[in-house]
C-alpha positions in Angstrom: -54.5 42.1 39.6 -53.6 45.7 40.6 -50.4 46.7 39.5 -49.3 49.6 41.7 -47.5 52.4 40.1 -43.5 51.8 41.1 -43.4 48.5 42.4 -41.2 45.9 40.7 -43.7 44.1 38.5 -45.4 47.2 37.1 -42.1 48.6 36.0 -41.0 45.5 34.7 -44.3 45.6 32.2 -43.8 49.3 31.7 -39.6 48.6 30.4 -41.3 45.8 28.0 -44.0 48.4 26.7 -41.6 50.7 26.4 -38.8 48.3 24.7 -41.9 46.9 22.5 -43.0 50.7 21.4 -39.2 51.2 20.3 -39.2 47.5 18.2 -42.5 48.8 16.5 -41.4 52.4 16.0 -38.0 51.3 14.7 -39.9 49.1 12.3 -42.3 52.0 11.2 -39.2 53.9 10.4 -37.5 50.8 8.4 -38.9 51.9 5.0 -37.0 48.8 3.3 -36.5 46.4 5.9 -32.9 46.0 6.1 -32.6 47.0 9.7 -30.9 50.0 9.5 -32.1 53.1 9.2 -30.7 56.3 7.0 -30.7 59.6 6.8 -32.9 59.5 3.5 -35.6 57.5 5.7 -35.3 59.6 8.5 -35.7 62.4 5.9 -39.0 60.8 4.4 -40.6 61.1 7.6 -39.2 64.4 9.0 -40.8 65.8 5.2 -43.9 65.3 7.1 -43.2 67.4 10.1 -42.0 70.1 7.6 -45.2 70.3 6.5 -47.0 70.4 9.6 -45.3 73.3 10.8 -45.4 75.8 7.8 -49.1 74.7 8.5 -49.0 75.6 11.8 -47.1 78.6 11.0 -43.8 77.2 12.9 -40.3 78.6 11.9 -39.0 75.3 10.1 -36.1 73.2 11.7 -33.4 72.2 8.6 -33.3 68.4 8.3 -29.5 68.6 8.5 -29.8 70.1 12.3 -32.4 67.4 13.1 -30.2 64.6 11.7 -27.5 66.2 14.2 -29.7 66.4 17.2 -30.5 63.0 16.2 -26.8 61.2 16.1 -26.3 63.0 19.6 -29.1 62.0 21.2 -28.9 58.0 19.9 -24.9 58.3 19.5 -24.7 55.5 17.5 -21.8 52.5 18.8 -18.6 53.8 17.4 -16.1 51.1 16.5 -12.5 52.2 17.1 -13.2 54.4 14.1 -10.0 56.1 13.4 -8.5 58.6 11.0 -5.3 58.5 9.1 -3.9 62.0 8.6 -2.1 61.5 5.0 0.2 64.6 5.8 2.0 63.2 8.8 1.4 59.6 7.4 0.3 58.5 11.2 -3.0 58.4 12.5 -4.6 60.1 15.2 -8.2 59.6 17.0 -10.7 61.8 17.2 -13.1 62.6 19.7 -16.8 60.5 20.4 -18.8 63.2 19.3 -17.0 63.8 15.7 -16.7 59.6 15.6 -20.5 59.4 15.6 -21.0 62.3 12.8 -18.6 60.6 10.7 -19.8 56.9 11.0 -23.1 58.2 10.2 -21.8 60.2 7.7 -19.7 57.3 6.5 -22.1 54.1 7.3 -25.3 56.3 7.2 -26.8 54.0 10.0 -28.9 54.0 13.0 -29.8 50.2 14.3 -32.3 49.1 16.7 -29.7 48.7 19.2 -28.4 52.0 19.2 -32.3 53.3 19.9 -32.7 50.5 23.0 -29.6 51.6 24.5 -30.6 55.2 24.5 -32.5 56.9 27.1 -33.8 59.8 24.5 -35.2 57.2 21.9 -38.3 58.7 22.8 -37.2 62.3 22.1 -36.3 60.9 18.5 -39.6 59.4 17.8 -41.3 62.6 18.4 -39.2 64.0 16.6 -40.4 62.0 13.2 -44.2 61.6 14.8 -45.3 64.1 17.2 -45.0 67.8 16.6 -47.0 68.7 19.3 -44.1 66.9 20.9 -41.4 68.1 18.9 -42.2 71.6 19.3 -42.4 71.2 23.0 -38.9 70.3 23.0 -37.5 72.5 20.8 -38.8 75.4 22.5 -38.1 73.7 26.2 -35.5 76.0 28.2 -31.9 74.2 29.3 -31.6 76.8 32.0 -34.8 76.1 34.1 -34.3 72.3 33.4 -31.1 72.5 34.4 -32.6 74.8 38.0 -35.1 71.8 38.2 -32.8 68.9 38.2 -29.9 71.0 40.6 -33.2 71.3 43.3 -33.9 67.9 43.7 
């Protein structure tokens, strides 16, 4: 049967490819299994890419700033994380952004959730696989994206 390109039924089996890619990548990633994933396995895979691009003669991107990119692009679920500030003896909440760094920091945890409910899971993946890929977005520029999406 021909499955034409936007109609319902092909974009249904494209969102269960896509959702079945993430289960596999996210299991790739999973060094032991527990179904999380942290920074040090992140790390073990973004060695890789390190290598590739010195080969390639590519300025290097610090693990540190890829770890960031990555906790903003997934933003991991945030719990009502909040702080207690030991000088006032009250505590205060932070913003999203600083709540994911420090869960992260804290729980050192991406799950499989976190990478189904986010649109740039993709992005991440290429990150840790594809540096033809990863390059292409590092070097991508916001402006003209920005002039693209503003014209439609």
């Amino acid at each position: 049967m021909l499955c034409v390109y936007g109609s319902p039924r092909c974009l249904c089996r494209l969102s269960s490819l896509i959702l079945l890619s993430c289960i596999h990548r996210f299991k790739c990633l999973d060094l032991d299994g527990n179904g999380v994933l942290t920074p040090n396995e992140l790390q073990y895979f973004y060695e890789e890419q390190l290598h590739r691009m010195e080969c390639m003669a590519q300025e290097p991107v610090l693990f540190e700033d890829i770890l960031c990119q990555i906790v903003d692009m997934i933003a991991p679920e945030v719990k009502n994380l909040v702080l207690s500030n030991t000088l006032e003896s009250s505590s205060f909440c932070v913003s999203s952004h600083l709540q994911r760094h420090l869960l992260l920091q804290r729980e050192g945890c991406i799950t499989l959730s976190d990478l189904k409910g986010c649109k740039l899971s993709g992005n991440v993946f290429n990150i840790l696989f594809n540096l033809n890929k990863f390059v292409a977005f590092e070097s991508r520029d916001p402006f003209l994206i920005r002039q693209v999406h503003s014209a439609f």
